[in-house]
N, C-alpha and C positions, 0 to 999 in steps of 0.2 A: 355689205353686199355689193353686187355690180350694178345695182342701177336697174337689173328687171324685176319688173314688176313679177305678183306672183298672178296665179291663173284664174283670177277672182274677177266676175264682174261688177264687182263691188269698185274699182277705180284703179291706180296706180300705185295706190301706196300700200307697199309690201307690211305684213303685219310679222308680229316679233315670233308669235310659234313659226310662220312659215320660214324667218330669217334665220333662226335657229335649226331648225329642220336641215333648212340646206346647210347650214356651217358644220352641222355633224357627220352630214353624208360624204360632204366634200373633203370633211378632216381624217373619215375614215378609208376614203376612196381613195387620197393619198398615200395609203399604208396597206392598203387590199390589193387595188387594183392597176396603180398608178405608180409604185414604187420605186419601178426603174427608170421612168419620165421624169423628165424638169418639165415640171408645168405649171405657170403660174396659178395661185388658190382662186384671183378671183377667175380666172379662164377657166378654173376646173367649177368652180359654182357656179359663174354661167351656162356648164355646159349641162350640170345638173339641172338646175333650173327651168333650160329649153327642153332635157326630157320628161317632167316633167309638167310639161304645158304652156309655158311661158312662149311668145310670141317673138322669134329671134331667130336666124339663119345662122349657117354655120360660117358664111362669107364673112357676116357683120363680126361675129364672135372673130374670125381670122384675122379681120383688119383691126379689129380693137385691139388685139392682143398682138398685132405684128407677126404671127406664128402663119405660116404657108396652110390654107385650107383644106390640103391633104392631112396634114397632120392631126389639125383641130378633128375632121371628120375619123381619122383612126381613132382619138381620144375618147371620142363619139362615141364609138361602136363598143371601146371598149367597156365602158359607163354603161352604156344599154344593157351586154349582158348582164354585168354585174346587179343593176337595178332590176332587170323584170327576168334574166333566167335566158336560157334556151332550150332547145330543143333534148340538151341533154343533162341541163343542169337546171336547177331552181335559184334562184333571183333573191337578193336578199329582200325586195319588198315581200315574195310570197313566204319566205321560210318567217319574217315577220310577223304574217298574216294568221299563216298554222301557229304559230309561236299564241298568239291574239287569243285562237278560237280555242284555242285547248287553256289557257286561262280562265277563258270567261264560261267554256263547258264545267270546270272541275268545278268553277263557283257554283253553279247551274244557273247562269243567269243568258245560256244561251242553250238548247237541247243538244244532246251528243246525238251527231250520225246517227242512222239507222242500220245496223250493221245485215247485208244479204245475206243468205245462205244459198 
């Protein structure tokens, strides 16, 4: 990993689901969202990382990587969608989330909606 910590106040030291987590997001992110960018893996798990919570500017992420702050911050933006969605798309954390609940509904180990009429 790069060296950040994850978003725990438990300390600094990144634990192995969270380093994983991001190795998967960041290996997928290169082949989703990132495919026509050269961008270094760990600058791209850095940047994962800060959107997820970790404590880190996008200057520091710039100068650590040598990469012009504009850029880093386009790589940003474009990460953000992809993780939480927008206004016209769903996010792979939430298409995750549905993915989750309709699992744990079909087991019933979570109650299905209530459907309105």
């Amino acid at each position: 990993m790069s060296g950040l910590s994850s978003p725990r106040p438990a300390g600094r030291r990144t634990n192995r689901e969270w380093s994983d987590a991001v190795g998967r997001l960041s290996t997928e992110a290169a082949t989703a969202v990132l495919s026509a960018c050269m961008l270094n893996a760990q600058m791209r798990s850095a940047l994962i990382q800060r959107l997820l919570g970790a404590k880190v500017r996008l200057a520091d992420v710039a100068a650590r990587y040598d990469v012009d702050e504009k850029t880093v911050g386009a790589h940003s933006a474009k990460l953000k969608r992809w993780l939480f969605g927008s206004a016209t798309m769903k996010g792979i954390l939430q298409e995750a989330n549905c993915a989750l609940s309709v699992r744990l509904q079909t087991c019933a180990l979570i109650p299905r909606p209530i459907e309105r009429r």
